[in-house]
N, C-alpha and C positions, 0 to 999 in steps of 0.2 A: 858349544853354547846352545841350549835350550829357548826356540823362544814361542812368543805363542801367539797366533793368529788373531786379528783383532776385527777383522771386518768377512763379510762371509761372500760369498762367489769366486774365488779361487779355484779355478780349475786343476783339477788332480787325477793323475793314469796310474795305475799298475808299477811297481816299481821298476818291474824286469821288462818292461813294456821295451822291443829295441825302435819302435817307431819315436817319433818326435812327439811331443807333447804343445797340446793346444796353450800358447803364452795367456798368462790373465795380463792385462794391461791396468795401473792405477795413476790416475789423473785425475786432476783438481779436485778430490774429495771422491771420484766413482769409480769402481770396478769393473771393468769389461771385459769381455774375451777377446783375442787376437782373430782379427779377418785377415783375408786375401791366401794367397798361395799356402801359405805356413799351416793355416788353420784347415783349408780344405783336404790335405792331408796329410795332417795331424795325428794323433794316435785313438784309435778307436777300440778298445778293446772288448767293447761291453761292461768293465768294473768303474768306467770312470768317475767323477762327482765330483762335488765342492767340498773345501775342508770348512769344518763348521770355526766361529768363533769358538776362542779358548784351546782347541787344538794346540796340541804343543808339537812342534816340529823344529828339525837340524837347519839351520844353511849349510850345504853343501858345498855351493860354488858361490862366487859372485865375478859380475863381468861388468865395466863401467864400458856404458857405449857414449855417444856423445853428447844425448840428452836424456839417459835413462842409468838405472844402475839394475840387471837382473841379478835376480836370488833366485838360486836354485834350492826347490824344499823338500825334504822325507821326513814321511811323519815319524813319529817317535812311537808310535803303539804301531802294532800288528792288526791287523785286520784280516780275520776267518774268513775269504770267501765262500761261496754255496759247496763249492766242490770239496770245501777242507781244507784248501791249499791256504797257510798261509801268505801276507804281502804287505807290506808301508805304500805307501802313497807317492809320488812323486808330485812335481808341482814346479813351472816357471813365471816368475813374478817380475814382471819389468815395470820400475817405480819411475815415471815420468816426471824429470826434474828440470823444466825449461829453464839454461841459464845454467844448469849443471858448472860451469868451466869456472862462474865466480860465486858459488856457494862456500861456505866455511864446511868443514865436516863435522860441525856441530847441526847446521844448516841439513844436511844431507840424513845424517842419523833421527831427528825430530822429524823430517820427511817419511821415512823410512817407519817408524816407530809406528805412525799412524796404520800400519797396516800389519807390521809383525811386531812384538815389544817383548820382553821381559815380561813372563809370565805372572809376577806380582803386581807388576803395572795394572798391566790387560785384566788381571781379576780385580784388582782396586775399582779402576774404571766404568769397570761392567756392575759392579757392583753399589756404586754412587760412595763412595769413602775415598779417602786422602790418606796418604804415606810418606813417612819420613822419606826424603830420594826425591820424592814426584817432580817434575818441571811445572813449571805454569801452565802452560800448555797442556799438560795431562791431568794437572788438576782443573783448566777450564772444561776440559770434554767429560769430568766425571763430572764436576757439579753447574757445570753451566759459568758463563760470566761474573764477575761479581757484581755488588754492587756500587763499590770503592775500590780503589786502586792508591794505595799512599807507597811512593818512589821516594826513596833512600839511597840512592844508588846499592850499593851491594846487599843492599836488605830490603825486601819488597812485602810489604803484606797487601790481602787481599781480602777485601770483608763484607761478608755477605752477611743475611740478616740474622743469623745464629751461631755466627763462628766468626774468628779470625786467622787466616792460615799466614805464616812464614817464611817464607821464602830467604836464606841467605845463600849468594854467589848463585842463584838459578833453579834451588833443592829447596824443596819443603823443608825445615826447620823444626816448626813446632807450629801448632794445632791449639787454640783456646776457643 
């Protein structure tokens, strides 16, 4: 599965790097780097960076710890070093989920999205537009809050001053 970076400061090494790679940490809405022992030696290689938004990248691994879930990421493009050598990116994302143990994994995944998504999402988003699929949630971060909220149970629309969006079962619907 393909998906695509939605927030920028991810720390990324060298794919073939065999050192350890510097973890990015995401918590309550902010990206950090990983301190203390792990970080100070870390993998340095000189090629390192952040992967930009819209980046599209693999999960490779995933590890649930006991308050975090890490995603292990390679980018999906090649990148020509100066030397010629081609290389992907590597990259360890540990998504801070206090309470982890009685989240739903619906809960877990709309955590989760916030930083990597479904490349159609992540371009919607970025883009301020709405898609049949979208959660609520993904359609608040492209167009902001609404202005109304009318709860139906399994039918939700949401209306702002130029539109009304759809929602059935948690999914965008239809658009007027």
């Amino acid at each position: 599965m393909i998906l695509a970076v939605r927030l920028p400061g991810i720390y990324a090494d060298v794919a073939n790097t065999q050192d350890s790679i510097v973890n990015t940490n995401f918590a309550n809405g902010q990206v950090s780097q990983g301190t203390g022992f792990a970080a100070a030696f870390g993998s340095n290689t000189g090629h390192s960076r952040t992967l930009n938004p819209n980046e599209k990248v693999y999960i490779t691994d995933v590890l649930v710890k006991r308050d975090a879930v890490q995603l292990d990421l390679l980018t999906v493009d090649v990148t020509t070093l100066a030397d010629g050598e081609g290389t992907r990116y590597r990259a360890e994302l540990n998504v801070k989920l206090p309470g982890l143990d009685t989240m739903t994994p619906d809960d877990v995944k709309k955590s989760i999205e916030t930083v990597v998504a479904d490349p159609a999402v992540a371009s919607a988003v970025q883009s301020k537009t709405v898609k049949v699929g979208m959660s609520p949630d993904e359609v608040k971060q492209s167009l902001g809050n609404p202005d109304k909220i009318v709860d139906l149970g399994a039918k939700q629309v949401f209306i702002y001053k130029d539109m009304k969006i759809i929602f059935i079962d948690g999914k965008v619907s239809d658009v007027q």
